[in-house]
DOGU-314712 format. One line per 4 residues: number of its first residue (from 1); their letters; for each residue z, x, y of C-alpha. Coordinates in nm, 4 decimals, padded with zeros to 6 digits. Layout:
# residues N
NUM) A) Z:X:Y | ...
END
This chain:
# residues 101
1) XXXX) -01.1770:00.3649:-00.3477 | -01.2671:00.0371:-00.4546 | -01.4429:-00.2563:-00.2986 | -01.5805:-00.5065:-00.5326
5) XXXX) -01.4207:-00.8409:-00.4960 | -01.4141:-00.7726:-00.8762 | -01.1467:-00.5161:-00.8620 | -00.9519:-00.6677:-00.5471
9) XXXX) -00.9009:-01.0188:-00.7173 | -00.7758:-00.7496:-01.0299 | -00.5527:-00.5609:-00.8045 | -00.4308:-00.8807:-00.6359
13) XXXX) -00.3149:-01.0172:-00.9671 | -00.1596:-00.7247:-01.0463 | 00.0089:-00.6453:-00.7012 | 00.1494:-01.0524:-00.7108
17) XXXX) 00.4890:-00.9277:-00.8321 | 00.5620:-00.6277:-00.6741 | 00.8264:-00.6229:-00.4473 | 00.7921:-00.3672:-00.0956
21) XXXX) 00.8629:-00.0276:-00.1940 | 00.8449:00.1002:00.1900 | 00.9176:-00.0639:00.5679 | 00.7740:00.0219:00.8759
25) XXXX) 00.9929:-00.0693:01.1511 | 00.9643:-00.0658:01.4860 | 00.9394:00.3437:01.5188 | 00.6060:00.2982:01.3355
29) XXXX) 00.5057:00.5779:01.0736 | 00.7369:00.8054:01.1144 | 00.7248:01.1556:00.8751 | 01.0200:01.0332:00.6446
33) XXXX) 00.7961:00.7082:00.6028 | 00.5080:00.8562:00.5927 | 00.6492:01.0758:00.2818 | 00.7995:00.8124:00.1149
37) XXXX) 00.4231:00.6401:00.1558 | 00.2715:00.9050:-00.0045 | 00.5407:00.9627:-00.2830 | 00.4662:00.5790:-00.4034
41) XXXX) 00.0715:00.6192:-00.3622 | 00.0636:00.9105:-00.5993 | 00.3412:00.7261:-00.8256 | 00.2571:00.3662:-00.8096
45) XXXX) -00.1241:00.3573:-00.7637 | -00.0710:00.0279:-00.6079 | 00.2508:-00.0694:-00.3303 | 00.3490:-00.3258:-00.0987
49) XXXX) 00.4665:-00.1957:00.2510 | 00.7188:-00.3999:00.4355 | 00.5445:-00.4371:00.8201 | 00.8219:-00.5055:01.0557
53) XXXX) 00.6397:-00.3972:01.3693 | 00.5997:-00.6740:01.6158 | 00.2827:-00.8764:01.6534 | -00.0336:-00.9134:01.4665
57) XXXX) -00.2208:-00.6370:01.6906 | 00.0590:-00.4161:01.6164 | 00.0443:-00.4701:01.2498 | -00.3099:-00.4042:01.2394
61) XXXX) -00.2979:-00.0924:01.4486 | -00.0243:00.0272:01.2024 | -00.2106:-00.0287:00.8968 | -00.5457:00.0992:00.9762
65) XXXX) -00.2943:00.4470:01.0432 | -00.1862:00.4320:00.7343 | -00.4943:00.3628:00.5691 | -00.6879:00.6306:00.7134
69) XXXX) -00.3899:00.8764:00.7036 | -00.3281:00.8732:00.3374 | -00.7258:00.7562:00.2156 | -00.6263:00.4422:00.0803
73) XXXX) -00.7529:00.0791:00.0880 | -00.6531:-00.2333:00.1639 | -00.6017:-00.4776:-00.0829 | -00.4295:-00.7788:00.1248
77) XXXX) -00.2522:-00.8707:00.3765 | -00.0219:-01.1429:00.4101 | 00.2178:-01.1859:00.6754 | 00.4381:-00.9101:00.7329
81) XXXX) 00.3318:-00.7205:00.3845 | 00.0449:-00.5038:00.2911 | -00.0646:-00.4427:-00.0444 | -00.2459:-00.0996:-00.0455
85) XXXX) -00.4173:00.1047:-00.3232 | -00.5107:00.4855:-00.4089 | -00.6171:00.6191:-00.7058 | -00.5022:00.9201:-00.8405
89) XXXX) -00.5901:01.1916:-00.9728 | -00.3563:01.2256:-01.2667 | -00.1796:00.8534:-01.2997 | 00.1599:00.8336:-01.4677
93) XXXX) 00.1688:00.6399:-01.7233 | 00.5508:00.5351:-01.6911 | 00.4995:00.5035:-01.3461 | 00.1429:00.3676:-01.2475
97) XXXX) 00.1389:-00.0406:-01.1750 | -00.2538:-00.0162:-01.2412 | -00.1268:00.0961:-01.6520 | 00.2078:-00.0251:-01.6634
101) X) 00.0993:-00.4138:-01.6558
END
């Protein structure tokens, strides 16, 4: 996990041009989301997540769950988007936005 302002102005940058590879509606985090969530973390690295569960209490509730379910860490949050980060153990090359960029 990171948490150096370092690395989250780094992953910021990087994250700027992603588009949202996952939405959460209004069922919240269901298993087919929560598989597609952890199919991009292990791909990706680094993903933006679509929030399109009410209000802002909601939205936090929501990503705190997903934070804690698949270990990974806020990078920002803006609106109705989350950028979120996980390392992994064996990054892709072809795939990873941390070594693709």
């Amino acid at each position: 996990m990171t948490t150096s302002n370092e690395d989250k102005k780094h992953l910021r940058r990087l994250g700027h041009n992603l588009k949202p590879v996952v939405t959460i509606a209004s069922k919240g985090l269901t298993e087919t989301v929560g598989a597609e969530i952890e199919r991009a973390l292990v791909d990706h690295e680094l993903i933006k997540i679509k929030l399109a569960v009410g209000d802002r209490d909601a939205k936090k509730v929501v990503i705190e769950e997903v934070c804690n379910t698949y270990k990974a860490t806020v990078v920002q949050s803006i609106g109705h988007v989350v950028l979120i980060f996980r390392k992994a153990k064996k990054p892709n090359p072809k795939l990873s936005n941390l070594l693709r960029q």
